[in-house]
N, C-alpha and C positions, 0 to 999 in steps of 0.2 A: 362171020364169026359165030361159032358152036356158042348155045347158052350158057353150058357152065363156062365157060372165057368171056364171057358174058356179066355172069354176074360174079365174077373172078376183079372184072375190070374196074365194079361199081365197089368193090369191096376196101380194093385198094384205095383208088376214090377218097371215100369215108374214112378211111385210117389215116391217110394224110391229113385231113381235114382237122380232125380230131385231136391226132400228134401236135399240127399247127398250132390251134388253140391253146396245148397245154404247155409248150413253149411260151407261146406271147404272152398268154396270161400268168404263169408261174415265175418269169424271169422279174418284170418290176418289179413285185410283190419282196421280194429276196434282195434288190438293188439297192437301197438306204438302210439296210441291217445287214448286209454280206460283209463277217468279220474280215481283218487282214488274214492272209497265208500262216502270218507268224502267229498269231492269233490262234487260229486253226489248229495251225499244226500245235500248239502247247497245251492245247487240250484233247487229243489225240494220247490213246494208250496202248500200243504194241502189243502182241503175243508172239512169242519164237518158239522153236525147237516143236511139238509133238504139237498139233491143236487139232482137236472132234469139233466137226460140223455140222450141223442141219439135226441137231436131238439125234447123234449115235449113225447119222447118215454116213460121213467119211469122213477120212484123216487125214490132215495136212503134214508131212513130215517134211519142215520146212529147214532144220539145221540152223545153219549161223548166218548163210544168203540171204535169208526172206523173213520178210516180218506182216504178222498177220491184221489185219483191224475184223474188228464183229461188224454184225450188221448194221447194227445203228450208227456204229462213226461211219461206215461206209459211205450211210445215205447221207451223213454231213459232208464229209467230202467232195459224194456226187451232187448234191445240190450248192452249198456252199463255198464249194469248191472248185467246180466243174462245170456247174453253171445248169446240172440237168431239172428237169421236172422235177417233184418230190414225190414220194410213192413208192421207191422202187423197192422189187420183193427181190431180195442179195441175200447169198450165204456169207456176204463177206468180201472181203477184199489183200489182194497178197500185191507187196511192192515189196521192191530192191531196199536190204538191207542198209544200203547206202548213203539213200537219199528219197527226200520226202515224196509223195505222189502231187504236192502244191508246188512242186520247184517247174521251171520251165520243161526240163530234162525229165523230169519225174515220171513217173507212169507205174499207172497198176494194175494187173488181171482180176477181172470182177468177174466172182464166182456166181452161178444161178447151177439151178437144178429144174430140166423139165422132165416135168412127169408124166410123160405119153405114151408110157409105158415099155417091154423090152422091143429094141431094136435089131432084128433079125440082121447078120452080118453076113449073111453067107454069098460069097460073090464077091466081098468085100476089096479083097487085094489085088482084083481082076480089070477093074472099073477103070474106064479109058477118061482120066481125068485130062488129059488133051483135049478129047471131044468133047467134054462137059465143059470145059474153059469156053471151047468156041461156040458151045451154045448160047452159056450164060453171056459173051460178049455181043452178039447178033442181038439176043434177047434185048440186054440195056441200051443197044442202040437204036432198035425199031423202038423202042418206048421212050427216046430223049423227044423226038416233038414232039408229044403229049404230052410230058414233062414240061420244056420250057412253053406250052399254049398253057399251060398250069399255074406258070410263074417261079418253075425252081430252074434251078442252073441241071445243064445237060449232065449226065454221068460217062466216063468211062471206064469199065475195068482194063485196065494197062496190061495186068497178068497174075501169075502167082506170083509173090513172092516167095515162098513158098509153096512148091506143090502137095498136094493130101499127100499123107503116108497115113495106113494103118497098121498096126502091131496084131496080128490072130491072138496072141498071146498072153499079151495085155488088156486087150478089147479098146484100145485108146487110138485115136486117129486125133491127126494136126495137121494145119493147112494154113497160109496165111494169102493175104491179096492186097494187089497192089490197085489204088481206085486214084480217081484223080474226078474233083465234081468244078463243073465249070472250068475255067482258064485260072483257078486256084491251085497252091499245091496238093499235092499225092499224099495219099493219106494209105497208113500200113492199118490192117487190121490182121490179130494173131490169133490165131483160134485152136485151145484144145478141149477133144471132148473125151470121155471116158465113157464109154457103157457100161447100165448096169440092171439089175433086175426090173427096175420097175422106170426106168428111162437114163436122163442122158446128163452127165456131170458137167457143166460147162465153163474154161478159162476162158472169160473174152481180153484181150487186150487193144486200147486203140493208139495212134500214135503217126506223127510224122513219118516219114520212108526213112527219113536221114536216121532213123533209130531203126532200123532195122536189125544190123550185126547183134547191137546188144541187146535186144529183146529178144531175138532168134536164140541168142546163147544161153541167158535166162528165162526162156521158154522149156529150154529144151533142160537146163536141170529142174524146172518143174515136175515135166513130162511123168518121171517116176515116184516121184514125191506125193502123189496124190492119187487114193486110191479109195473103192468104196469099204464100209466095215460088213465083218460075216453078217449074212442073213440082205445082205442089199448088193449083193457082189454079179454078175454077168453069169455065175458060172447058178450061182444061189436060184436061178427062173426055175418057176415050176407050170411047166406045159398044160394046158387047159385049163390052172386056176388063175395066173398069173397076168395081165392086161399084156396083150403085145399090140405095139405100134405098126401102125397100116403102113410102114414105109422102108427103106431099108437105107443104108449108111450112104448110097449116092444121092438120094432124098435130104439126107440131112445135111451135109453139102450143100448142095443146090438151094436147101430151104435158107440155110444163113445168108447165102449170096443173094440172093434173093431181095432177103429183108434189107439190104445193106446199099444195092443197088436201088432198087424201086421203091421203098417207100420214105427211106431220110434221108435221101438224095442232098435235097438245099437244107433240109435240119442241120444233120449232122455237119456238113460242107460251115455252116455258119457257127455255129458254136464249138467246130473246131481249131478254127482261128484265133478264139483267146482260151479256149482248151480246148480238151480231148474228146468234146461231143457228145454225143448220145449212145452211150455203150450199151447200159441195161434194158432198155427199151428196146434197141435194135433186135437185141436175144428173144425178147418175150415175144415180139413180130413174127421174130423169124419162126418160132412155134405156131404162133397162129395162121401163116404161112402154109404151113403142112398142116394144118388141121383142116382149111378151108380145100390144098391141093385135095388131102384123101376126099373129102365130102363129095368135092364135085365128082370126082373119079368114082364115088361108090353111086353116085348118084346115074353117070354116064351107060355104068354097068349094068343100069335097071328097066334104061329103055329100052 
């Protein structure tokens, strides 16, 4: 084993560790004051139709489908709700106009934003996301013994359920996967991302497989609904002053699968049994994922 895989290995290592902690430690703490759903949900305030996010960052143009929550119900929900850590940094969160994100059925796409600057696409539509499936599945499987000599249940990715599509047009790619952790069920995650000048818009959604059709369908009228505002747009980069990200859209990819597969393996697998697991966390991984990929590679390039 090359050093930077090396201390690639130690890294991850330490983030599990860490994540573990802030599970065990954070769920008690929440268990003798975690209101009812009904509770919850009746203090819970909606937003519909046009909503700006992030201080003028982008716009949700949600119609009569979607209803939005801000960040702070969000983190009620993902904590008190959902059972996750508290802390998490959210633009927010969009659920089906229909039904609550506290119903069994329920589910929401949780907004983040990372900012690792613009993402060079170019090669984009090209990218043999066959071959990067069968990587990333080889990958999750040489790492399940190490895994379960860890103490987490083994991972496997089943497939896509969705395969990446990107739009040149729009600058937005969506992907979705199909993971199954231990002899538990399969678990969908929907992923859209949007690029923009200074990084990457991200929908996460998590969810049983059996919800698949309907999130796929409600995914996909998000798709255009959501866009960055002038001066933060994909097209808005300004070459030499502007941060570009050391990686490019099969990077980004791979970095979500990543986080998803290898480091909240038995997290997310447990806490998505009485809900939908560890969504926002996963995302913020999955950036630091790629921050650690580029380091070693810059570092590799120096020997």
């Amino acid at each position: 084993m090359q050093p930077a895989a090396q201390r690639r290995c130690s890294w991850i290592v330490c983030s599990m560790a860490v994540a573990l902690v802030l599970v065990c430690c954070g769920a008690p703490a929440l268990a003798d004051e975690k209101p009812t759903a009904q509770d919850l949900e009746a203090g819970l305030t909606y937003k519909t139709g046009k909503v700006v996010v992030g201080d003028g960052l982008a716009t949700l143009d949600l119609g009569s489908g979607f209803r939005y929550l801000d960040p702070e119900q969000t983190e009620r929900v993902l904590v008190e709700g959902w059972g996750n850590p508290p802390g998490n940094k959210t633009l927010g969160m969009i659920v089906p106009g229909d039904r609550s994100p506290l119903t069994e059925q329920g589910w929401g796409a949780i907004l983040t934003f990372e900012e690792d600057g613009y993402v060079d696409d170019e090669g984009a539509e090209t990218i043999d996301y066959t071959a990067l499936l069968k990587e990333m599945q080889e990958s999750a499987e040489k790492d399940n013994p190490e895994r379960v000599k860890q103490g987490y249940e083994a991972v496997r990715l089943v497939g896509w359920a969705e395969p990446p599509h990107y739009d040149k047009a729009s600058h937005k790619i969506y992907w979705a996967k199909d993971l199954q952790f231990g002899e538990g069920g399969r678990t969908l995650n929907y992923n859209i991302q949007v690029l923009g000048r200074r990084g990457v818009l991200v929908l996460n959604a998590v969810a049983g497989i059996d919800q698949l059709p309907a999130i796929r369908a409600s995914m996909q009228e998000l798709l255009p609904a959501v866009t960055f505002q002038e001066g933060h747009r994909y097209a808005d980069y300004l070459p030499g002053k502007d941060k570009a990200a050391k990686y490019g859209v099969a990077a980004l990819v791979a970095g979500t699968l990543a986080a998803k597969t290898g480091l909240f393996k038995g997290l997310l697998a447990g806490l998505l049994a009485f809900k939908k697991g560890i969504v926002v966390g996963a995302a913020a991984l999955a950036a630091f994922l790629r921050k650690r990929f580029r380091r070693d590679r810059d570092e590799s390039e120096t020997v």
